[in-house]
C-alpha positions in Angstrom: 0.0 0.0 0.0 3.1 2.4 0.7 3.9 1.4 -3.1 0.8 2.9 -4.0 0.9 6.2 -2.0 4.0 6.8 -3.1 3.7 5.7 -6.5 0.4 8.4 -6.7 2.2 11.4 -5.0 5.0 10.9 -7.8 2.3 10.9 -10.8 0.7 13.7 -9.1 3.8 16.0 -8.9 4.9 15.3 -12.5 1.6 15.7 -14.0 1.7 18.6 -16.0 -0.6 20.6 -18.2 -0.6 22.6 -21.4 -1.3 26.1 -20.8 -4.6 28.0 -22.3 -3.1 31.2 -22.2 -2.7 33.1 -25.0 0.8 33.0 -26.9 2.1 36.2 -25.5 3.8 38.7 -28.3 5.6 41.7 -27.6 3.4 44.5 -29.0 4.4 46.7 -31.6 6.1 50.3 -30.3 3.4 52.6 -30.3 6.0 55.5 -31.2 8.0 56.4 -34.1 11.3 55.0 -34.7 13.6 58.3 -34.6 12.8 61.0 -32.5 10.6 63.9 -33.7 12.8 67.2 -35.5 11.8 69.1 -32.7 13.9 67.4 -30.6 17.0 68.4 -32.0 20.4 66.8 -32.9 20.6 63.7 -30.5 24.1 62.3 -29.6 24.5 58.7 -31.4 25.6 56.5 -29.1 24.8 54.1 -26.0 22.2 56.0 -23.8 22.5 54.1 -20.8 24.2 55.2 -17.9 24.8 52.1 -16.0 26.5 53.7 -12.8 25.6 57.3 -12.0 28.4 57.9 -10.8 29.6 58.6 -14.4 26.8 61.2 -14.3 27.2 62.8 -11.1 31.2 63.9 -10.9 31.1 66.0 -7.5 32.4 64.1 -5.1 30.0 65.9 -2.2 26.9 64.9 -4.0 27.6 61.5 -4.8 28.2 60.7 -0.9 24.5 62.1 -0.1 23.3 60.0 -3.2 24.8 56.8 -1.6 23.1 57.6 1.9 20.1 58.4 0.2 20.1 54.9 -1.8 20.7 53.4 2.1 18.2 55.3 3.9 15.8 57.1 1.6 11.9 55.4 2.6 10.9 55.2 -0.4 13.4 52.9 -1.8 12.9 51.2 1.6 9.2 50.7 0.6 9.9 49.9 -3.0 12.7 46.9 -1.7 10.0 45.4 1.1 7.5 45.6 -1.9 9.8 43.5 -4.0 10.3 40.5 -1.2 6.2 41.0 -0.7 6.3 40.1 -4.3 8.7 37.1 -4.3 6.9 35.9 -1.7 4.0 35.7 -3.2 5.1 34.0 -6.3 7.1 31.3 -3.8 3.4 30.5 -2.2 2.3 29.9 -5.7 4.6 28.3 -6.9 4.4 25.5 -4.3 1.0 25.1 -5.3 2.7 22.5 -8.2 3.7 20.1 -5.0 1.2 17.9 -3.1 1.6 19.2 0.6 2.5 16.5 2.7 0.9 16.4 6.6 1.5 13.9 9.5 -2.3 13.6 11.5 -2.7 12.0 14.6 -6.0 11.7 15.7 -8.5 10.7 18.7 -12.2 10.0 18.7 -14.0 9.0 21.6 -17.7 8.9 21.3 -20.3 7.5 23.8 -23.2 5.3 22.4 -26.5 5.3 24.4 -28.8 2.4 25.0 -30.9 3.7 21.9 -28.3 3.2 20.3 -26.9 -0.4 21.0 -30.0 -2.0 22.2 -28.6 -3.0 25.2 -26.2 -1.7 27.8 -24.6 1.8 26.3 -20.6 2.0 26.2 -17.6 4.3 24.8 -16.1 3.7 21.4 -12.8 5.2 20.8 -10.5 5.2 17.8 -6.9 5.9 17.1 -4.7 6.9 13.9 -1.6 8.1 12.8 -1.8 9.7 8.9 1.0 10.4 6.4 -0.3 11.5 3.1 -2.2 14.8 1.1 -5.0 16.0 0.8 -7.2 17.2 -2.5 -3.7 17.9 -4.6 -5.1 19.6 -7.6 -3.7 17.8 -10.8 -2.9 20.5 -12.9 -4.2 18.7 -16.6 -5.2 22.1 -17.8 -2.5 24.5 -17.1 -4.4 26.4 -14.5 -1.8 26.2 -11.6 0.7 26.7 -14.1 -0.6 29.7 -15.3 -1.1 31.5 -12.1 2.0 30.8 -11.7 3.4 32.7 -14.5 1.0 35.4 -13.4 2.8 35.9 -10.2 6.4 35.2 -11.5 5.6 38.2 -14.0 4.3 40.4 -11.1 7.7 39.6 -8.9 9.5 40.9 -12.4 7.5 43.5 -13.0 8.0 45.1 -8.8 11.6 44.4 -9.4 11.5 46.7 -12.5 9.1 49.0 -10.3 12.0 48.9 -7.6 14.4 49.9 -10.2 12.7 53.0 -11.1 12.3 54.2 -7.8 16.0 53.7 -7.4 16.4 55.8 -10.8 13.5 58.5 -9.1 15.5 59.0 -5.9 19.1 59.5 -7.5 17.4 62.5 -9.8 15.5 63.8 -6.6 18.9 64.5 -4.8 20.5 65.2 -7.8 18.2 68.0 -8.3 17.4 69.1 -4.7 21.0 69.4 -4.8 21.4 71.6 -7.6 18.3 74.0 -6.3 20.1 74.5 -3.4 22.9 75.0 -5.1 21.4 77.8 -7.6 19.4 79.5 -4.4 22.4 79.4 -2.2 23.9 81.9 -5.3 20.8 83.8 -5.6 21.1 84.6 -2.0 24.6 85.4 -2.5 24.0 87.8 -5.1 20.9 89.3 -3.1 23.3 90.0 -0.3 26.3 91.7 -2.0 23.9 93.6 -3.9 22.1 95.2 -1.1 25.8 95.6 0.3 26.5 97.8 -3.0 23.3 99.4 -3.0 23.2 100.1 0.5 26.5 102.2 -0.1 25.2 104.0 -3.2 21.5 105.1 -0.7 24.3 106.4 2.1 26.1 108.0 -0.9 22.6 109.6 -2.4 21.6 110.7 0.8 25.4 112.5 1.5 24.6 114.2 -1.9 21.0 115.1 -0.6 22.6 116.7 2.1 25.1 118.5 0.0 22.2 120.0 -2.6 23.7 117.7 -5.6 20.6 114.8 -5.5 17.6 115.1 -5.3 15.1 113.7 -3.2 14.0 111.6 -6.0 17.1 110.4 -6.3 17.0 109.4 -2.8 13.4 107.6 -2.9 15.0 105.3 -5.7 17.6 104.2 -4.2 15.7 103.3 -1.1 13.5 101.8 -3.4 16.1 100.1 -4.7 17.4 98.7 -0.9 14.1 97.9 0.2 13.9 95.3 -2.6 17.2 93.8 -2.2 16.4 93.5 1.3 13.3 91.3 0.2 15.1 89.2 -2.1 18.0 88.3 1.0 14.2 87.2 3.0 13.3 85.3 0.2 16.6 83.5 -0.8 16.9 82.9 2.9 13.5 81.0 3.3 14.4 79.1 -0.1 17.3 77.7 1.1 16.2 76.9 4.6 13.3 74.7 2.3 16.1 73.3 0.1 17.7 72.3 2.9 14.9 70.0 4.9 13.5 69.0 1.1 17.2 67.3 0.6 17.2 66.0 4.3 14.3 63.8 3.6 15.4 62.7 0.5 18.9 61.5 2.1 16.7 59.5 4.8 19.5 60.1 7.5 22.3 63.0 9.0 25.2 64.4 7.3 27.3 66.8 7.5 26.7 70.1 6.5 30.0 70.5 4.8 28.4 68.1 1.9 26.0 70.8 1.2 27.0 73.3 -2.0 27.8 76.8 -1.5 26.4 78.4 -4.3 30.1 79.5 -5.6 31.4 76.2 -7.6 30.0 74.6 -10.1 28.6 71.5 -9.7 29.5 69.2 -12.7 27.7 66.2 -14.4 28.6 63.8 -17.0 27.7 64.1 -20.9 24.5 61.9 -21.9 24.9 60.0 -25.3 21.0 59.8 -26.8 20.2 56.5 -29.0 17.5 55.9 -31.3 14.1 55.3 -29.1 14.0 51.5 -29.3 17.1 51.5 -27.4 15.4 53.3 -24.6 12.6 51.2 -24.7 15.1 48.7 -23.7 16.5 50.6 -20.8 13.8 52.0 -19.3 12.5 50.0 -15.4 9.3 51.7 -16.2 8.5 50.1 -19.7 9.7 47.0 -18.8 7.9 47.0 -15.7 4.5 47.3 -17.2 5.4 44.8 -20.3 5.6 42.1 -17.3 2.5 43.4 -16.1 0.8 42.5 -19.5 2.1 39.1 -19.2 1.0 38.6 -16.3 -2.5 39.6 -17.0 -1.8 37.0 -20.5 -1.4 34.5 -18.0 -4.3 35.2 -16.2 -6.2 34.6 -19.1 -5.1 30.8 -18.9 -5.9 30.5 -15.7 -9.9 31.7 -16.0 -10.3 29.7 -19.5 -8.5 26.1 -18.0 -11.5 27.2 -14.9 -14.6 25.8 -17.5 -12.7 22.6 -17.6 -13.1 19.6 -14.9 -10.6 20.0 -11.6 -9.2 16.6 -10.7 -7.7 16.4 -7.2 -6.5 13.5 -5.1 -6.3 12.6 -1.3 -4.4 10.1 -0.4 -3.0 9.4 3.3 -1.3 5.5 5.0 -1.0 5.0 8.2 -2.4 3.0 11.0 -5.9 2.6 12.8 -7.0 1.1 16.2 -9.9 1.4 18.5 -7.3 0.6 21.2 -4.1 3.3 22.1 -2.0 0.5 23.1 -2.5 -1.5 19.9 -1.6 1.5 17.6 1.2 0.0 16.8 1.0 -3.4 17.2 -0.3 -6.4 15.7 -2.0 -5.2 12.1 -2.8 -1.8 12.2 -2.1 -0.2 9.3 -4.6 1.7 7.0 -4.7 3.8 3.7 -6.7 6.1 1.9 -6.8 6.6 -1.3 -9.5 9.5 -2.7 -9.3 10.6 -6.5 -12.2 13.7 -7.2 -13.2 14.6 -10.6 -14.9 17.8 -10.7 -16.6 19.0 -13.6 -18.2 22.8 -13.8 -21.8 22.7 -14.9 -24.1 25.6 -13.6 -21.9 28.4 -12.2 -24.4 31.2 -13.8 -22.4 33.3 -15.6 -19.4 33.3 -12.7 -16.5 31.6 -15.4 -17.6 33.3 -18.4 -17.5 36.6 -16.0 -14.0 36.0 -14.6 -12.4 35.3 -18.5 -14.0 38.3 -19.3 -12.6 40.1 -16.4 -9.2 38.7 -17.4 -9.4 39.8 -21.3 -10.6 43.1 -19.8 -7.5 43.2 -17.5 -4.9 42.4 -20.5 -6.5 45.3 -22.3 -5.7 47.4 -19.7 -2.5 46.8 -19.2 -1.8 46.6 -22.9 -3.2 50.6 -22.9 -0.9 51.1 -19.8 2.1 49.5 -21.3 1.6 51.5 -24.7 1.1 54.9 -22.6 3.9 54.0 -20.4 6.1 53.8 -23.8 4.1 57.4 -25.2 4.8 59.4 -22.1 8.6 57.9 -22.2 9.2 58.9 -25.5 7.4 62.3 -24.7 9.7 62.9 -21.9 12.8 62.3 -24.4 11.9 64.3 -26.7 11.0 67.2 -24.4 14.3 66.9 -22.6 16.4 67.2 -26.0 14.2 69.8 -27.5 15.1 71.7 -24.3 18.4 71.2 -24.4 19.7 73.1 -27.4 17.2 76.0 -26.3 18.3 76.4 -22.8 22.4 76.3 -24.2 21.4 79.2 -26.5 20.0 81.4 -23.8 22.1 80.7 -21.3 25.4 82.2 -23.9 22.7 84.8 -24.3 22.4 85.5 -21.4 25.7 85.3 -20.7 26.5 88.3 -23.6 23.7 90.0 -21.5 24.9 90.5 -18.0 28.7 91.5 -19.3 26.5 94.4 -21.3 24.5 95.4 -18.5 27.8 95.0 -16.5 29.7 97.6 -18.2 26.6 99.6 -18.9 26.1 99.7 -14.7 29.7 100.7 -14.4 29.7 103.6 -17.3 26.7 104.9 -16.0 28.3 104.9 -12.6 31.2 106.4 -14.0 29.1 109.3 -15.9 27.4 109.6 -12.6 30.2 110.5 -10.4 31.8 113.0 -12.8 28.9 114.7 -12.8 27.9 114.1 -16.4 24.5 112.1 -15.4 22.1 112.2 -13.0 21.3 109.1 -10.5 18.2 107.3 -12.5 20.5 106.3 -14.6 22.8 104.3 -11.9 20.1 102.6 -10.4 18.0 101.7 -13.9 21.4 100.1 -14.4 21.7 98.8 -11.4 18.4 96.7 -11.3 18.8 95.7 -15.2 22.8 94.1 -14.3 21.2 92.5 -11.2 18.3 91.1 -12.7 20.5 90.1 -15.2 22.4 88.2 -13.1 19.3 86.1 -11.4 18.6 85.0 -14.4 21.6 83.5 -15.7 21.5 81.6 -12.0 17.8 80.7 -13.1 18.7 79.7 -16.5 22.0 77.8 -15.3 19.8 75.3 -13.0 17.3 75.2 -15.7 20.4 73.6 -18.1 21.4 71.3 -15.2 17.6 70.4 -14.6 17.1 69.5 -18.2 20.2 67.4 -17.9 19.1 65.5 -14.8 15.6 65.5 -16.4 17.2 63.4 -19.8 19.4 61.2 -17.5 16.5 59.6 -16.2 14.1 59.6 -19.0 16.6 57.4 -20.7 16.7 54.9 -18.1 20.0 55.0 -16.8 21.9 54.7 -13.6 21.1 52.2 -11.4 22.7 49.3 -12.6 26.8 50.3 -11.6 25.5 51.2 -8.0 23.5 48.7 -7.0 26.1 46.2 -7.8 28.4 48.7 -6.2 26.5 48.3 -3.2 25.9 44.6 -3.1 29.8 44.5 -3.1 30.3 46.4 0.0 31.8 49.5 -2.1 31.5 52.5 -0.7 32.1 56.1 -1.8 34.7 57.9 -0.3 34.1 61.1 2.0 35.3 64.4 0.6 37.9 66.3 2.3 36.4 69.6 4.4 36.5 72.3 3.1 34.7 75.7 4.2 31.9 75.9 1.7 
């Protein structure tokens, strides 16, 4: 009888079944294959970025990236999400195997004299069971095809986990570059209320001497009072840059990582390919392609439902109405329980869940084209942007030295006595304003750059392998910022 138990649970574990899901195709790219003429030139070339470290060349920032990969909660989130998934597909997946349970078991049940027709008594029965119970042979692929459903899940929250990795390298990236640009706004606000707080006390000594007016003196206080608002300003910003970054990095540092608004901060080049290469790259895209699989597989799974379920029990052991005789003498006892159900009236309940499953795959399919549209979209934006912004910014470079020298001539023309004050502080505000915005359009360069890096996919690769090995980045040397 242990021949047969054993010989059943082997049949039973390598019986296998076809699967009724559909035969799963990659669909076609919903985008063109080049990038739109907008767009620009693009570098040819390999566009990923497979350790950002290649991208992000201060050595300051890339020690806060590092903490932030360690401590940020999101990541934290998007890893525990990724072992809830792999989980999951490990429950499934031993769903293929009979379980095997041990039962030891004790009934004891009084019979009355209804029952026996004479004098009642106690009947009491013993047993000891090895075996399994309803093991689901998987003829139609069902089993098989759930799971495939939660194998491409796992893949797609890895992919998911990825991104999130790519998303929190940008954010400090660029939390880091905001500070960056307001710590040189407030900068700039500060030595400019310096300067203009020396031309009012210079107005005002004219005033007193007869040679300004006291128009001339409203303007520049005018002009002090507004410097003064920007320093408030500036000063608030980077307070918020400051706690926006601490969050991102999870954990303390030291302030000494933090820019000063006086360097730049660098960043790598970004090679562009043709779009089918980032299709290839991005965690995004390939996260919701697993998706559609796994809503493929589902399919299977609801169409092998309308076919009959057969299951078996079988269990060997030993039976006696007497403890002390459990094991002794000839005890032994087996089960063996094939089921065959076949679905007949389930009104509407399989056809509704296939339905629901087809419904589900054309869902994801519109999600996974979408993902691909807004990808592309991204792309494109970020290079169209990129030729733009380089123009104004050498624009606006040529600007501030002319408002520069046109400041200092009028100043000039002003203390010789050739011009009168409006002059000085029209070209005062124009150089200044000048100035903010090359700041402004500097980070807006640095942005787009960030912005392109991770549309294309790129940078998480180098460091999580990095990390996995232990490496670490080293710590800057202090220095005053």
């Amino acid at each position: 009888m242990k021949r047969h138990l054993i010989a059943a649970t082997v049949a039973a574990t390598l019986a296998t079944g076809c699967s009724m899901a559909p035969d799963y195709e990659t669909p076609p790219s919903p985008v063109d294959e080049i990038w739109p003429l907008s767009a620009g030139e693009a570098d040819m070339g390999n566009s990923a970025i497979e350790d950002w470290r290649t991208f992000v060349l201060d050595p300051r920032l890339q020690v806060l990236v590092e903490r932030a990969l360690e401590h940020n909660r999101d990541l934290r989130v998007a890893v525990q999400t990724l072992r809830r998934a792999e989980a999951l597909y490990g429950v499934q997946r031993s769903q293929k195997f009979p379980d095997i349970d041990l039962g030891v078991r004790g009934s004891n049940q009084r019979l009355g004299e209804a029952v026996t027709g004479g004098e009642s008594r106690i009947d009491r029965q013993y047993s000891v069971d090895l075996g399994m119970t309803a093991y689901e042979i998987d003829f139609w692929g069902r089993l098989a095809s759930l799971e495939e459903q939660a194998l491409q899940s796992f893949l797609a929250t890895d992919e998911a986990r990825r991104n999130t990795h790519i998303a929190v390298v940008s954010q400090v990236i660029t939390a880091y570059l905001t500070l960056a640009a307001d710590r040189a706004l407030l900068r700039l606000a500060n030595e400019t209320l310096s300067t203009q707080s020396a031309s009012l006390a210079l107005t005002e000594r004219s005033f007193e001497n007869g040679v300004a007016t006291g128009l001339d003196v409203a303007q520049a206080q005018v002009t002090v009072a507004i410097a003064q608002v920007d320093v408030a300003n500036y000063t608030n910003r980077v307070a918020a840059d400051i706690n926006a970054l601490a969050v991102l990095v999870g954990t303390g540092y030291d302030p000494i990582l933090l820019p000063d608004g006086r360097r730049e901060i660098e960043l790598g080049p970004i090679q562009v390919g043709m779009p089918s290469a980032m299709l290839m790259q991005r965690p995004d895209i390939r996260s919701a392609e697993h998706t559609l699989m796994a809503a493929n597989a589902n399919i299977g799974a609801a169409r092998a439902a309308f076919f009959p379920n057969i299951s078996l029990t079988a269990t060997a052991g030993v039976l006696s109405g007497d403890l002390d005789d459990l094991f002794s003498g000839d005890a032994r006892s087996w089960n063996f329980t094939p089921t065959l159900t076949q679905p007949i009236f389930h009104w509407g309940e399989l056809s509704g869940n296939l339905d629901v499953a087809k419904a589900d795959r054309e869902i994801a399919l519109a999600q996974y084209e979408r993902t691909i549209q807004l990808a592309f979209q991204e792309v494109a934006n970020a290079l169209a942007s990129r030729r733009n912004l380089a123009d104004q910014f050498m624009a606006q470079q040529q600007l501030v030295a002319a408002y520069r020298d046109s400041y200092e001539l009028s100043d000039l023309r002003f203390r010789q006595g050739v011009d009168n004050f409006f002059s000085v502080l029209d070209s005062q505000r124009n150089y200044y304003q000048a100035e903010q915005d090359l700041i402004s359009l500097r980070l807006s360069q640095q942005a787009n750059l960030v912005a392109l890096f991770k549309a294309m996919g790129g940078g998480w690769t180098g460091s999580w392998q990095a990390r996995e090995q232990g490496d670490q980045t080293p710590e800057p040397e202090s220095e005053a910022p």
